[in-house]
N, C-alpha and C positions, 0 to 999 in steps of 0.2 A: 504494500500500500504506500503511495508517494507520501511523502510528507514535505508542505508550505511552509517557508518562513512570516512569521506575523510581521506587521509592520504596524505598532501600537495605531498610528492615526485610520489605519485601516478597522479598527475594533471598533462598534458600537453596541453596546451590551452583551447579550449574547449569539454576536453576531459578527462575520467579520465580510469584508468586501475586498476579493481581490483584484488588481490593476488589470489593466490592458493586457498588460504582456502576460501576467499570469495566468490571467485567466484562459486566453488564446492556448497558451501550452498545456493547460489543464484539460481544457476542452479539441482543440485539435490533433494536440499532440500526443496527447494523453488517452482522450478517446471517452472521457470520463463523461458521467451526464447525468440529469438530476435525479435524487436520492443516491448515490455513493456515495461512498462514505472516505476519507483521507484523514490522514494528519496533520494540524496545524503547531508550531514550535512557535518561541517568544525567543527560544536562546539558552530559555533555563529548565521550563514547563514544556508541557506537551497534553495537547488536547485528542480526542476523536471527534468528526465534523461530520456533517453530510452537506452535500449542494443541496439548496433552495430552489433559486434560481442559475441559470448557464446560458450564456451566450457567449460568440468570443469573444463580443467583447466585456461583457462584465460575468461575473460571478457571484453570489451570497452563500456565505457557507451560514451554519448554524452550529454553534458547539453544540458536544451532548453530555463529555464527559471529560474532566480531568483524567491524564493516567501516569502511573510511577515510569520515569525515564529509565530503557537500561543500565545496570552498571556493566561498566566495562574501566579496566584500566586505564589511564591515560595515554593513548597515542602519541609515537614519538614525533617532534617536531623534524622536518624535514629539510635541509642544507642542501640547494642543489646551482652548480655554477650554470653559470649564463649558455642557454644553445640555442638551435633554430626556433625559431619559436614555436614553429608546430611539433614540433618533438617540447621543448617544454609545456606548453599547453597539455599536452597530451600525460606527462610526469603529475601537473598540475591536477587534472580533473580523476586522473584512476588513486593521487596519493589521499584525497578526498574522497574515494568510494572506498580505500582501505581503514579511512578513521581519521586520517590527518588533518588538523587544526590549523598548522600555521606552517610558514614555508619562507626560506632566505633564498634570497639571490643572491649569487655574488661573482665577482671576479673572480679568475684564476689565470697563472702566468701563461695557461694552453689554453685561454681563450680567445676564440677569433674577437679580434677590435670590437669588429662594427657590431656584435652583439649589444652590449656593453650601450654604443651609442642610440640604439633603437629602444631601448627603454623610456618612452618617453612616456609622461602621463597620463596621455589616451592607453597606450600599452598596458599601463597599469590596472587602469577600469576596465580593461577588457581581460583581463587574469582573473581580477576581482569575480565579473560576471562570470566569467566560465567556474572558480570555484562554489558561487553562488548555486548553481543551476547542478554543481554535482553534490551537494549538500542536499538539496531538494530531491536527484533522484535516487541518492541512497539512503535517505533518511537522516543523515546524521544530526546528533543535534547543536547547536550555533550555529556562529557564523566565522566561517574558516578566514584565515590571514596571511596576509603573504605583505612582503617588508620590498620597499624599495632596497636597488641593489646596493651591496658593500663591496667591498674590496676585503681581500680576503684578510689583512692582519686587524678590520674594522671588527670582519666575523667574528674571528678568533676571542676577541673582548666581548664577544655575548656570552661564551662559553660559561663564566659561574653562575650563571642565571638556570643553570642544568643539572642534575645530579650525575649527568653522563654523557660524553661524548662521543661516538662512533666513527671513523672515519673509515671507509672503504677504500682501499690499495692492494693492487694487483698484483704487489708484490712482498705483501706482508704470507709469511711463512706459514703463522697459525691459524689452521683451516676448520676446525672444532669451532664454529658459532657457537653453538651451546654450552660449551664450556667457558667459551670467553663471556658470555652474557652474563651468565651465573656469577662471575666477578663482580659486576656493576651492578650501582643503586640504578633501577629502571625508571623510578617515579618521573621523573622530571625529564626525557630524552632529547637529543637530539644527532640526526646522523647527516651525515656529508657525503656528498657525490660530487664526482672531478668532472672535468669536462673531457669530451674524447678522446683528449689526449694522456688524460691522468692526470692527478697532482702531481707535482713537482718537488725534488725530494726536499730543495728547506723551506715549503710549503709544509711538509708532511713536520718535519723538523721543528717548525712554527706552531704547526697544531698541537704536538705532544707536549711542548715544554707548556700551553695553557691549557693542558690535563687532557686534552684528548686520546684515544685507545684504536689503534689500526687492527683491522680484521679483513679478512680475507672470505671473497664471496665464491673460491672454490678454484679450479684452475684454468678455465675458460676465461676469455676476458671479453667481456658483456658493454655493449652500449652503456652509454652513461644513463638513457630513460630506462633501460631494463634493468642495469645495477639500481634504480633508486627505486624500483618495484620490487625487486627482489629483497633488497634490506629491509624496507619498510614489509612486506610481506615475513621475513622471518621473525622483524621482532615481534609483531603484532601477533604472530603463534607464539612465541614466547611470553608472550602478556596475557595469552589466554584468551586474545580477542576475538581469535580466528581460529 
């Protein structure tokens, strides 16, 4: 069952009304039609709903019921350097249907430039919206985040803000994920993906001395949108999410 994000001005008692665009995607894209029933989120709550009314262009849902939100562990936050955009996009929207909350961009010495320069603001709203829209079709609940880009010794300085750091390299020895996790406080995560070319070793050098932890994603060497599926994918079976 999809689940809408509320948007308080959209609430009037026990009732809510959603936009243009939602409703079009509810109704056209969705297939959805009156009396169904969906989920509507605040960020924190979560309701059961039915359509009222449906059109594409407007909507009226009806609450019917408060319900208890999954527990699930906390989702690691997700580090991922600058790439094509459709290949990030794409990092973007599946690390949001595996649970991910919040996402860095950032430089790296094996980044192509002009990534980097195409970041511009509209860019941003439109990251924003694709996380939006994949929150909505996996249910999750808030509103996922994604951080204008850093450069990589800016990232590094987010790092105590973490209980754990992850870095993925191709060429770190120790292959036991699960041993190595079981070392670390999980609560707080956050993991790193290089760009095509890999980090760069006093990158990697930079990372460790502000507490970050190299692991090894097997002996293949994976696209960087596939390594940052696949990390995020392992911890999230190690957190019991999956």
């Amino acid at each position: 069952m999809p689940q809408f994000l509320l948007d308080p001005k959209n609430v009037q008692g026990d009732f809510v009304i959603l936009p243009p665009e939602e409703a079009k995607h509810l109704i056209k894209v969705l297939r959805y039609k009156h009396g169904d029933t969906l989920w509507v989120s605040d960020g924190q709550n979560r309701w059961r709903a039915v359509i009222e009314e449906a059109t594409p262009k407007s909507a009226r849902l009806k609450l019917l019921e408060k319900c208890s939100l999954p527990q699930t562990a906390p989702a690691p936050a997700l580090g991922v350097a600058l790439l094509k955009h459709d290949h990030l996009e794409w990092v973007l929207q599946k690390g949001v249907e595996l649970g991910c909350r919040e996402f860095f961009l950032f430089d790296s010495a094996r980044t192509v430039p002009r990534f980097w320069e195409t970041v511009t603001a509209k860019k941003l709203a439109r990251f924003e919206k694709i996380l939006a829209e994949a929150a909505k079709q996996s249910g999750l609940i808030g509103h996922p985040k994604i951080h204008p880009p850093l450069s990589f010794p800016e990232l590094t300085r987010q790092f105590p803000k973490f209980s754990a750091v992850l870095l993925a390299w191709e060429e770190e020895t120790q292959s036991d994920f699960a041993a190595a996790f079981q070392t670390l406080d999980p609560s707080n995560l956050l993991i790193l993906i290089g760009p095509e070319g890999g980090f760069s070793r006093d990158e990697v050098v930079l990372a460790e001395k502000a507490g970050a932890k190299k692991i090894s994603l097997g002996a293949q060497i994976l696209r960087s949108e596939t390594a940052a599926i696949a990390l995020l994918t392992l911890c999230q079976y190690e957190l019991g999410n999956i």
